[in-house]
N, C-alpha and C positions, 0 to 999 in steps of 0.2 A: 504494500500500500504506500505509493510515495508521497500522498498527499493525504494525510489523517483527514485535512478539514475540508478535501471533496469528498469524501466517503461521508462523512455526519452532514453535509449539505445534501447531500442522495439521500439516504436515511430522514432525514428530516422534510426534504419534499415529498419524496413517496408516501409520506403520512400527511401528505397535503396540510404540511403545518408552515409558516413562515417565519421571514429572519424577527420580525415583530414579536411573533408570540414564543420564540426560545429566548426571547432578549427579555421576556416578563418572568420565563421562568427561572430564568436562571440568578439571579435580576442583573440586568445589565443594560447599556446601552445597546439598540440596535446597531451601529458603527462597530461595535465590537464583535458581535455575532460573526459582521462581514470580514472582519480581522482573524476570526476561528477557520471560516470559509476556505483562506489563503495558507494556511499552515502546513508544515509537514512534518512538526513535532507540537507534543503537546500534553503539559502539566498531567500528570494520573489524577488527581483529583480532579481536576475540570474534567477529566473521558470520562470518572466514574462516573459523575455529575449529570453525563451526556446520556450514560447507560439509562441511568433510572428515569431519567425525565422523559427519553426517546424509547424506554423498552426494548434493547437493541445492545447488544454484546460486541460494543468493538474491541476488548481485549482480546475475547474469541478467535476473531478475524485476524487481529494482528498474530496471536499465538500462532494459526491456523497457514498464515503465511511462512512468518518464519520456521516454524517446525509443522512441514506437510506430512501427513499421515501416508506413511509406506504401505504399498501395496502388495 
């Protein structure tokens, strides 16, 4: 995943939610959401953060990248 903060902007549209209403949850400035957006690392607590609000495992993913299940 080269870009943490394109995967939780997929994630976060796909649930037809906006940069507006993850900026209430989290609470934070909208401008900042779009600063999340651009990333390609990012604080574990803010991911958890992202987990619970989005219901959505990106440690998962990340795990799941770097250690891929042999087949």
């Amino acid at each position: 995943m080269d870009k943490i903060g394109e995967r939780i902007k997929e994630v976060l549209f796909a649930q037809n939610h906006t940069a507006k209403w993850l900026a209430e949850q989290i609470p934070c400035e909208r401008t900042n959401v779009y600063d999340i957006f651009k990333r390609t690392d990012i604080n574990v607590n803010l991911l958890k953060q992202l987990c619970v609000i989005l219901n959505h495992d990106f440690f998962k993913e990340l795990s799941e990248e770097i250690f891929p299940e042999k087949e």
